[in-house]
N, C-alpha and C positions, 0 to 999 in steps of 0.2 A: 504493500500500500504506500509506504515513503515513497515508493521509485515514480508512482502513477504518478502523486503530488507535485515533488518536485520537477516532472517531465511536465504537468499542465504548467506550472508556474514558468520553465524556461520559454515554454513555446509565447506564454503572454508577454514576456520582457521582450520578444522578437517584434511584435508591432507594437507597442510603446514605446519601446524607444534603445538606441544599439548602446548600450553603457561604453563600449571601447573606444577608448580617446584614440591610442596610438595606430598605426599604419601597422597590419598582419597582411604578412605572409605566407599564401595559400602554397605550402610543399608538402611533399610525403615523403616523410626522412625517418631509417628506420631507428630504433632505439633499443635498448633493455633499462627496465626498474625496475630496484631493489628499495626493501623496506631498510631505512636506513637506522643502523646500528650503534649504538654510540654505546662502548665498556668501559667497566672503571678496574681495574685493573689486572687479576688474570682471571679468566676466565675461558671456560670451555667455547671454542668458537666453532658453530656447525658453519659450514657451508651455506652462504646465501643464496636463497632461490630467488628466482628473477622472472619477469615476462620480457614475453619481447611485445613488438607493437608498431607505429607510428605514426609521426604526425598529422594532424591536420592542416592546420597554421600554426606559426611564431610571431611574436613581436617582443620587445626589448625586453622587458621585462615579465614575459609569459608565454604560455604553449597550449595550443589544444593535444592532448595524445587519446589516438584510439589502441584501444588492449582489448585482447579477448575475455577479459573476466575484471571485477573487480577484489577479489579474495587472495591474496597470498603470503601463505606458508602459515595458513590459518584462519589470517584477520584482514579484514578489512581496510584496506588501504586507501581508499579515497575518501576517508571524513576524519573528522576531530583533529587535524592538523599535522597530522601525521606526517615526518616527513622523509622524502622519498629517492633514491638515489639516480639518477639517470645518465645513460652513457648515449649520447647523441649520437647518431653517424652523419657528418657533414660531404665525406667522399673524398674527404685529401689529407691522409694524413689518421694519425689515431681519431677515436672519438671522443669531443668534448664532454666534461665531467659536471654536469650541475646538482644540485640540491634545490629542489623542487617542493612546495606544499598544493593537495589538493585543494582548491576551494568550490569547485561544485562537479556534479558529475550526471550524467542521465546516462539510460537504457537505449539505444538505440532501435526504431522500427525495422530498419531493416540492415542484416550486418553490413558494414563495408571492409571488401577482405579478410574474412574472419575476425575480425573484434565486434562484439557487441555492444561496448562502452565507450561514452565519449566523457572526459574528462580533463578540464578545464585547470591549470596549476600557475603556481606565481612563482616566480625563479627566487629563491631564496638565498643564494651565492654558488660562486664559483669562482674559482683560482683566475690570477691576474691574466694567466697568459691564456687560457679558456674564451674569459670575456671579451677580450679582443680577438679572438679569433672568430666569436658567436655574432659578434658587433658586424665584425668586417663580414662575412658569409650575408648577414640579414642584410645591411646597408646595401653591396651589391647586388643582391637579388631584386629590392624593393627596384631602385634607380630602374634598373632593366626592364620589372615590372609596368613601369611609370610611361617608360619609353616607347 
């Protein structure tokens, strides 16, 4: 019943009015996230499981990503602030490392390429040499976009 609710409530913010200020970029770039782990000192460390997935769109400060599930490695990973570890693939070079929070998510009607979740995240850091490389990637695409 939550999933119904909040899918009527995204689809009303769609003709009221587009809340995103910034300029996204519509790509499909693939990804893995992980429930991000933070220990305090030694401890048993299993293996992190991971989805894989990909995007929707980006913009500077945010991402849409579609996953096949929302559930892993038990729990629920798209609410309460949870926060998430993502390994971008840009196509040159290793893939970008960010630290991502969920802030909304829906069920999708109908899958696209196997995910049935679309879910909405706010980049919550990433190493210096990361961001400029996520910065430069978007800037150039948008331009092109534009062009």
């Amino acid at each position: 019943m939550p999933e119904l609710v909040r899918s009527v409530v995204s689809r009303f913010q769609v003709y009221f009015s587009d809340r995103r200020q910034l300029p996204r970029l519509r790509v499909r770039l693939q990804f893995t996230v992980a429930l991000h782990r933070v220990t305090k000192g030694l401890s048993f460390r299993r293996r992190p499981q991971f989805l894989k997935g990909h995007t929707r769109d980006l913009c500077v400060n945010g991402l849409a990503m579609l996953v096949p599930q929302v559930h892993l490695d038990g729990r629920h990973f798209a609410t309460d602030g949870r926060e998430l570890e993502l390994q971008l693939e840009i196509g040159n070079g290793e893939p970008i490392a960010i630290l991502v929070v969920p802030n909304r998510y829906e069920r999708l009607d109908e899958a696209e390429l196997g995910c049935n979740y679309l879910i909405g995240a706010q980049i919550v850091s990433m190493d210096e040499r990361d961001r400029i490389r996520y910065d430069s990637f978007l800037n150039e695409r948008l331009e092109n976009q534009a062009a």
